[in-house]
N, C-alpha and C positions, 0 to 999 in steps of 0.2 A: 483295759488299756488306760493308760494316764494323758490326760488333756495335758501337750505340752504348755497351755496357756490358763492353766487351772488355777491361779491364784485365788487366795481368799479375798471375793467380793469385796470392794469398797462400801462405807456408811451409804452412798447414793443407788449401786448397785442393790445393795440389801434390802432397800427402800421399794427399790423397783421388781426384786425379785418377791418380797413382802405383797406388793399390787397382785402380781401373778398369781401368786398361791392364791388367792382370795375370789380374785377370778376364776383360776384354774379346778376350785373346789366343784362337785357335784351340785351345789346348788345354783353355778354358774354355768355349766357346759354347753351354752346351747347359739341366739335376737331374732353365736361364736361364726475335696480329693484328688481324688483320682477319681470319676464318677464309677460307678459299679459296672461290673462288664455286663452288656446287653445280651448276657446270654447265659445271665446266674440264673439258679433257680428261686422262686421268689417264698425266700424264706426271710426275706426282712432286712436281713443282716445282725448281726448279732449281739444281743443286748449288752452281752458284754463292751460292747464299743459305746454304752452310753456313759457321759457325762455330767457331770453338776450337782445341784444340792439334793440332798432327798427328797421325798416327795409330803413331808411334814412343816409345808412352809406357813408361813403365821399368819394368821388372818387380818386383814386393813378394813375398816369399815369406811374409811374415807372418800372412795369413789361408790357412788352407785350400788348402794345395796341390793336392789331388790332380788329377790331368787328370780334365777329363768325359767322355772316351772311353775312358778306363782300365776293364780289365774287359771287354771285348769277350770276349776266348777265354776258353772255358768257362761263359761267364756263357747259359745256360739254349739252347746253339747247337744244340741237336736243336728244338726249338721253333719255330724261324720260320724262315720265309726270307725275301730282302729284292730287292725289284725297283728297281736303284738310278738314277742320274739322270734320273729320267723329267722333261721338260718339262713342267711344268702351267703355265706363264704367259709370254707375252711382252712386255718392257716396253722402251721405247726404249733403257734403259740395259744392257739384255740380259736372255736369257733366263732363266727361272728355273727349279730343277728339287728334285724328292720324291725320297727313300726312299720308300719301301712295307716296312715289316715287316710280315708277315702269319702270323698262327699256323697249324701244319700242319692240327693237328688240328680246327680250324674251320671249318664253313661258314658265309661271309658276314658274320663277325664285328663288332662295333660298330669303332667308328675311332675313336683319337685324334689330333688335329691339332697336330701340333710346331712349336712356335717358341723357336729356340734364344735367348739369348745374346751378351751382346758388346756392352755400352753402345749400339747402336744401328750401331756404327760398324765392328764385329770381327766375328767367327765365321764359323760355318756350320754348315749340317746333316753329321751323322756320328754314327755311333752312340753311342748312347748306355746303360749298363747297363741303365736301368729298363726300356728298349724289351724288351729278352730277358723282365725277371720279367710284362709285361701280355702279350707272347705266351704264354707260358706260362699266363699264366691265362684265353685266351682274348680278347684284344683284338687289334688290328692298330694300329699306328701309322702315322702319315704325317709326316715327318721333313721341312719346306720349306727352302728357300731365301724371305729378301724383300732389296730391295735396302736395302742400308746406306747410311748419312748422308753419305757421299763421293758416293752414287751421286743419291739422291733425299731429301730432307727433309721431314719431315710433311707430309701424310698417306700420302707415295708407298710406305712400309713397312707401314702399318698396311694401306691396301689388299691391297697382296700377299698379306697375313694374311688378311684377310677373303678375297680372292679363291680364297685354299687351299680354303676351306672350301665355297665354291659348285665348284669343280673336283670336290672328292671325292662332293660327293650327283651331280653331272652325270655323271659319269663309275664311278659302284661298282659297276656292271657289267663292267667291264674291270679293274679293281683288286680284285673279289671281297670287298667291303667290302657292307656295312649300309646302306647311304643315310639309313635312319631312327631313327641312331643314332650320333651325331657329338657326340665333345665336343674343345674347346681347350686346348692347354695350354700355357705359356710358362716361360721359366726369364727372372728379371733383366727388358733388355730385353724377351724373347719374352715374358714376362710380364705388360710394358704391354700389346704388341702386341694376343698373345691377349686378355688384359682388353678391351682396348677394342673388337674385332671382337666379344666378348661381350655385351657391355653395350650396344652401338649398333650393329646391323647394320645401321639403314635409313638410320642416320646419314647426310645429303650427303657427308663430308668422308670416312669411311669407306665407303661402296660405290664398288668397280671398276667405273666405266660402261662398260656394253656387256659385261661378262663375265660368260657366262652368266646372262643378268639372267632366267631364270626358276627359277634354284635359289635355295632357300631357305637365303637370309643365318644366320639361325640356330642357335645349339648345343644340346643338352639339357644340356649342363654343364660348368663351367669349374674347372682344375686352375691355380692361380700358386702358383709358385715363387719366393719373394724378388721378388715382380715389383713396381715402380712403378706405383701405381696414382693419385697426386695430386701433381700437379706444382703445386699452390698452396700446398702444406701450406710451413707459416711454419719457415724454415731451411731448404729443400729447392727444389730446380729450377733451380740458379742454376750448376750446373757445367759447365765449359767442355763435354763432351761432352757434355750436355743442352741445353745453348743451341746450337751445329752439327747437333744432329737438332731440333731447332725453326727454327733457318733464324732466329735471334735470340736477344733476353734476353726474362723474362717481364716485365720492364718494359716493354718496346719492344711489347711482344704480348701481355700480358694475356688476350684472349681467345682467343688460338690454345695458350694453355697448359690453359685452363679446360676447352677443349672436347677435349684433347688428354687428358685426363683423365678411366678409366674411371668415378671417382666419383661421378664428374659426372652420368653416365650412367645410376644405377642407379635401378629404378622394380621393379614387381612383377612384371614381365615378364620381367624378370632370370632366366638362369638356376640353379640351383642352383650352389653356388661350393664348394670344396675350396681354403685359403689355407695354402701352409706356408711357415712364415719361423723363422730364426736370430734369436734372441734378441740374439747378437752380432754382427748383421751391422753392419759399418763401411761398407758400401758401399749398399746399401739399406737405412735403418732401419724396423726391427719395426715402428715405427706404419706406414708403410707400410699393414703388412697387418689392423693392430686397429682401421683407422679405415674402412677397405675392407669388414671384416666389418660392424661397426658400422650401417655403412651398408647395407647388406644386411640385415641380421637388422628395420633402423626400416620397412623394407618389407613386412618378412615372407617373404624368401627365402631357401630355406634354403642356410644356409650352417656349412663344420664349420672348424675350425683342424688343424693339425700345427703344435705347437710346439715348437721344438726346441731348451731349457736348453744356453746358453754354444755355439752353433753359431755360425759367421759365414757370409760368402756363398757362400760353397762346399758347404753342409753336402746338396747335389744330387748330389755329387758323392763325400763322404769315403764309403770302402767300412763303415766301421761302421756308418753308419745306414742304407745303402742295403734292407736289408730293414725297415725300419720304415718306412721313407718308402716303399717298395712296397706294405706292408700298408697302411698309410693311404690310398693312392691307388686299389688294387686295390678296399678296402672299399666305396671313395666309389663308384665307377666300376659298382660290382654294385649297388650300392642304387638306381644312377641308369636306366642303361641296361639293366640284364635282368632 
């Protein structure tokens, strides 16, 4: 299908698509219409509907280098151990599969639900430093895979995400997990992602039909990281890798951006939110996440910020703040779930 708004990128777009890639590389994945009738089968939607540059974008050393996986050795490895490619989802375009980091010294520990990173279009799950400092404090993580914008186009990621999350209460008996104690979390992308299986579990457009459809959609609390949470906001949603995981332009689809959109979503039901964002980020802007809280706090849900003075979108990743962005997440995580 051709993006009727498919124009070739201007100098500043190419700039900003330039950031993406560099972000959206494996070294980065992680700190990360018409809407579809509610009664498709969840095949994704068809990759043919995606859009935008290929997936050879150039690399920018200019914000935040560090890798997101840097830090593994020594970063808190008496702590947990890790049960690695487990299968938890089958989708036409292939399987999909979990980490399990789980701390030693826990029984049964609360869980957090990982979604990495990568414009929508890049990454994958792989360790990640913060996973060592929440085993350490007693949490387990679950580190997913969902399929990327080459494989499936809204909603067929955000499902996956949703889908993680009814696998892990269906299944914490075999993973030694909390069932009644689940929260999301997302970097970047995974930050939509998580957002919006947050914000709208019962949503049509996000529930997995037929998967495990008697576990409970729901989190007790959500952790974004830099994550896009309004793809209507005025200057924002219009770049080539945002319109290929939309499967168009927000012109063309107007409501499949709206809905697409945890925003959108947020009511009193919501639950408790934990937002950290880079003041400096060139790739997701800070309002992103003030208009996100904003919206949350006019409901009355609680919600706390990490702000983090002159960071950009990497700041998930730089080893100086990674104990403070621990502390802040560790903090939220004990106020929520124990």
């Amino acid at each position: 299908m051709t993006d009727p708004d498919g124009d070739a990128p201007s100098d500043g777009r190419r700039a900003l698509l330039a950031g993406i890639g560099a972000v959206a590389s494996t070294a980065l994945a992680g700190c990360q219409s018409t809407s579809p009738p509610s009664n498709e089968s969840d095949d994704g939607d068809s990759p043919d509907n995606a859009t935008g540059d290929p997936d050879t974008e150039p690399r920018d050393e200019t914000d935040e280098s560090a890798g997101e996986n840097a830090g593994e050795d020594g970063d808190d490895g008496d702590a947990w151990t890790v049960e690695k490619d487990v299968p938890y989802r089958k989708t036409p375009q292939r399987t999909l599969r979990a980490d399990v980091y789980r701390p030693v010294d826990a029984e049964t520990p609360p869980v957090v639900v990982h979604a990495h990173g990568g414009a929508w279009r890049f990454g994958d799950k792989g360790f990640r430093p913060l996973f060592g400092r929440l085993a350490a404090a007693g949490y387990a993580t679950v580190d997913v895979q969902y399929r990327l914008s080459n494989e499936a186009t809204y909603p067929g990621p955000v499902r996956d995400v949703a889908g993680a999350v009814r696998w892990v209460r269906a299944t914490a008996d075999e993973r030694g997990v909390d069932p009644a104690r689940v929260a999301l979390a997302g970097y970047s992308a995974g930050g939509h992602l998580a957002g919006l299986a947050a914000m709208a579990p019962d949503l049509d457009a996000v529930r997995p039909e037929g998967f495990y459809p008697d576990a409970d959609p729901s989190v007790d609390a959500f952790v974004g990281n830099a994550g896009v949470y309004d793809f209507t906001a005025e200057g924002y949603g219009n770049a080539a890798l945002i319109r290929q995981f939309m499967g168009g332009s927000r012109s063309a689809h107007p409501e499949r951006y709206e809905q697409a959109s945890p925003i959108t979503h947020v009511d009193a039901d919501a639950p408790p939110a934990l937002l950290c964002h880079g003041t400096a980020d060139r790739i997701v802007p800070f309002e992103q996440s003030e208009r996100f809280a904003g919206a949350l706090g006019d409901v009355g849900v609680p919600v706390e910020r990490l702000t983090i003075e002159g960071a950009g979108h990497l700041f998930y990743t730089a080893d100086r703040r990674l104990d403070a962005i621990a502390g802040a997440q560790i903090g939220f995580l004990d106020d929520v779930l124990k």
